[in-house]
N, CA, C and O atoms as a GROMACS GRO file, in nm:
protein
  168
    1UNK      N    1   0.520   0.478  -1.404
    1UNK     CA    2   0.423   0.390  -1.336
    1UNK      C    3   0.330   0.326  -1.439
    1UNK      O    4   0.299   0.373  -1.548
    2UNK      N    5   0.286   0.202  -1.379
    2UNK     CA    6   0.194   0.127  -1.511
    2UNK      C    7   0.062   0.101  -1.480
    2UNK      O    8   0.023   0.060  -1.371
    3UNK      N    9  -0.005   0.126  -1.574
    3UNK     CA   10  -0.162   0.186  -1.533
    3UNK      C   11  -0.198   0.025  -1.514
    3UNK      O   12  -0.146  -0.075  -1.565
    4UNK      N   13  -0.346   0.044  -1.388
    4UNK     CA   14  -0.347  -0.062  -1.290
    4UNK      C   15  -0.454  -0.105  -1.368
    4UNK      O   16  -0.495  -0.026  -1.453
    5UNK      N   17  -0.525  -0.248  -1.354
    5UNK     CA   18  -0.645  -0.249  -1.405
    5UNK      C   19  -0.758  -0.202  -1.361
    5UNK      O   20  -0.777  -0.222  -1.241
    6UNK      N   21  -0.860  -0.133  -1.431
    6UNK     CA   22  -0.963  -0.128  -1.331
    6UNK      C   23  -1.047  -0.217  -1.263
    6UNK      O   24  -1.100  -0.318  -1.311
    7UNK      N   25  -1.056  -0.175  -1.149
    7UNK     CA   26  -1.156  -0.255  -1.066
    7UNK      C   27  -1.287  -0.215  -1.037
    7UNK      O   28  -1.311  -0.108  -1.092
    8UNK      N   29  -1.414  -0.275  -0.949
    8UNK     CA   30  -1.506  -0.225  -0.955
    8UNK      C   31  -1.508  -0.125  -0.820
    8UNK      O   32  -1.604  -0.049  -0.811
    9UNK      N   33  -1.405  -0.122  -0.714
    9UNK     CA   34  -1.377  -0.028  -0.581
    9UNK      C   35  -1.367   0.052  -0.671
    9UNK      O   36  -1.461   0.129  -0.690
   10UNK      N   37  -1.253   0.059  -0.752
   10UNK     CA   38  -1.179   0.243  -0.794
   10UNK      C   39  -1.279   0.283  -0.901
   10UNK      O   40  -1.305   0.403  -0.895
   11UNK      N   41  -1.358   0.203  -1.017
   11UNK     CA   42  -1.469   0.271  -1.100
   11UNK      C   43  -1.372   0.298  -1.178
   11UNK      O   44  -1.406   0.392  -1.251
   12UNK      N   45  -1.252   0.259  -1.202
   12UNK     CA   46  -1.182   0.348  -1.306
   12UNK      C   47  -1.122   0.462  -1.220
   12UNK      O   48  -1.004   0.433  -1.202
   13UNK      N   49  -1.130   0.492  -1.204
   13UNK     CA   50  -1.029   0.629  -1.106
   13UNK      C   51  -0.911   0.642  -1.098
   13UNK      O   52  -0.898   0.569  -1.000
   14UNK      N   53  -0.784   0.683  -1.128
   14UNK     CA   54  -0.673   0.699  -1.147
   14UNK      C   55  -0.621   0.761  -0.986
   14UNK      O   56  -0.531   0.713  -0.916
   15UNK      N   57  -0.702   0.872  -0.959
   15UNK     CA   58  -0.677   0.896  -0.803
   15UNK      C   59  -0.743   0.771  -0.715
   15UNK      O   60  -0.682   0.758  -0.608
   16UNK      N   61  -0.838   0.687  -0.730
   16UNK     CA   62  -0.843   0.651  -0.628
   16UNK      C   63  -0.751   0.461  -0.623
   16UNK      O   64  -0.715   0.377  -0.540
   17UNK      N   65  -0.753   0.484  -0.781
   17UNK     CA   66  -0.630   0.378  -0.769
   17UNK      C   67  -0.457   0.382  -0.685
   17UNK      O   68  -0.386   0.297  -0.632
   18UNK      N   69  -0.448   0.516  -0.708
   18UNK     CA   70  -0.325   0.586  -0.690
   18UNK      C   71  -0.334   0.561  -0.536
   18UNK      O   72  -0.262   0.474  -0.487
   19UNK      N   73  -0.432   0.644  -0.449
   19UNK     CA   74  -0.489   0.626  -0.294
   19UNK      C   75  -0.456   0.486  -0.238
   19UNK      O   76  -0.394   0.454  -0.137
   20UNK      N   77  -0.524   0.404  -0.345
   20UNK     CA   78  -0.509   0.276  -0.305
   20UNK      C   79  -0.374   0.229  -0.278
   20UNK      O   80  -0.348   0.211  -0.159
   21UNK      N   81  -0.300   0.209  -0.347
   21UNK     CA   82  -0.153   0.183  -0.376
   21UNK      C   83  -0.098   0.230  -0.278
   21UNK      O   84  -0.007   0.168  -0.222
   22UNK      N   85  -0.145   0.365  -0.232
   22UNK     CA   86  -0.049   0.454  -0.171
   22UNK      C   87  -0.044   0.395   0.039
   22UNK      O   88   0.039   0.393   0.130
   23UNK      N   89  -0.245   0.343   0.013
   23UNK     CA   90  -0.230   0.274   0.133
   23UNK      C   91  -0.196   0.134   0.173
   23UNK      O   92  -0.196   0.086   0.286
   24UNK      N   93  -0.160   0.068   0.038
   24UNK     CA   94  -0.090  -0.053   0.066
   24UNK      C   95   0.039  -0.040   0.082
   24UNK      O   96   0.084  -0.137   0.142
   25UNK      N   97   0.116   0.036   0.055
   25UNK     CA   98   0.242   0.068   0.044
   25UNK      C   99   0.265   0.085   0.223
   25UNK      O  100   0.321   0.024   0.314
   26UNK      N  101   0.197   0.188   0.208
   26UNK     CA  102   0.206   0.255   0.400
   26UNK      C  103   0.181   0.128   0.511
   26UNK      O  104   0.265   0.101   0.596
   27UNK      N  105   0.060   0.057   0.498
   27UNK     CA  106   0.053  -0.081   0.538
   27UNK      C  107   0.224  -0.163   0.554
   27UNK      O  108   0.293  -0.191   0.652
   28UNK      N  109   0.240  -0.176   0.437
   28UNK     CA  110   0.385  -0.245   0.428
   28UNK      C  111   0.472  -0.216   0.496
   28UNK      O  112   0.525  -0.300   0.568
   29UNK      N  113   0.531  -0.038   0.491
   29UNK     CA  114   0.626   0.013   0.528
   29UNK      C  115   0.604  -0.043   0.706
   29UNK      O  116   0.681  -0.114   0.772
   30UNK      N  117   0.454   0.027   0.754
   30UNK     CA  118   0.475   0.033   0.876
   30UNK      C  119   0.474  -0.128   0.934
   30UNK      O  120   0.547  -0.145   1.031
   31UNK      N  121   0.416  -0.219   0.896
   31UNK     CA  122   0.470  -0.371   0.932
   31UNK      C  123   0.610  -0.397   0.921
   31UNK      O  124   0.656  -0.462   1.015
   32UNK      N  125   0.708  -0.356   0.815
   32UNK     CA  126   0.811  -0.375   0.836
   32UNK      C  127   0.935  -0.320   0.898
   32UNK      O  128   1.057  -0.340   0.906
   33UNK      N  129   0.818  -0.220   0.948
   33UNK     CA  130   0.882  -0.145   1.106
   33UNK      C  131   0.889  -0.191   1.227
   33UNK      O  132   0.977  -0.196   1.313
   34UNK      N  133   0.734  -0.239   1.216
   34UNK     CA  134   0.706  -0.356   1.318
   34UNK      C  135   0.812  -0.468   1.377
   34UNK      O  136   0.875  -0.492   1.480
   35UNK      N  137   0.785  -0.536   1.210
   35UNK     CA  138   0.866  -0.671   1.246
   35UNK      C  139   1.021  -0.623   1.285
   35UNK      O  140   1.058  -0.647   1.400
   36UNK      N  141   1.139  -0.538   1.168
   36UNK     CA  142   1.206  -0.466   1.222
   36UNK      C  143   1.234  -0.423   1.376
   36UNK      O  144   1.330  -0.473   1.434
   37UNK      N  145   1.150  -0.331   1.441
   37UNK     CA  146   1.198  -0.296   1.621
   37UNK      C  147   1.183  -0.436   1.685
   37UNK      O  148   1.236  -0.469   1.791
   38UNK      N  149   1.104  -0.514   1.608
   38UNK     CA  150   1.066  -0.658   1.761
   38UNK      C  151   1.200  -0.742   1.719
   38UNK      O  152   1.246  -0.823   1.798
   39UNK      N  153   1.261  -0.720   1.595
   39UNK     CA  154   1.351  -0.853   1.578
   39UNK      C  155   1.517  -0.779   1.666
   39UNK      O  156   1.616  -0.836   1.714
   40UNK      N  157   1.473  -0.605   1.652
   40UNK     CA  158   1.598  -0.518   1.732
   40UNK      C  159   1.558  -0.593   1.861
   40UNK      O  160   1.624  -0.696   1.874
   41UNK      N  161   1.476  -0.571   1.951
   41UNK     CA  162   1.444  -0.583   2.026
   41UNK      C  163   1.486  -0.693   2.130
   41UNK      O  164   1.525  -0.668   2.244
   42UNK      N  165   1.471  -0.829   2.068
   42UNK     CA  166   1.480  -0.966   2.104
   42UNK      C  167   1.585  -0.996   2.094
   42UNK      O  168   1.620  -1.111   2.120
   0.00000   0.00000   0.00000
């Protein structure tokens, strides 16, 4: 993994960069679950 830049949210933080990432990721996944069942769906 490639170290992120810091920002002024994370202060430098490696965990809370990591956190971060981890909830954009989850964001993603579950939208493209979303879009996924509605396109089964229709």
């Amino acid at each position: 993994m490639t170290a992120l830049p810091n920002t002024g949210a994370s202060g430098g933080n490696p965990l809370a960069a990591a956190s971060g990432v981890a909830v954009l990721v989850g964001i993603g996944l579950i939208v493209s679950g979303i879009t996924r069942s509605r396109r089964v769906k229709s």
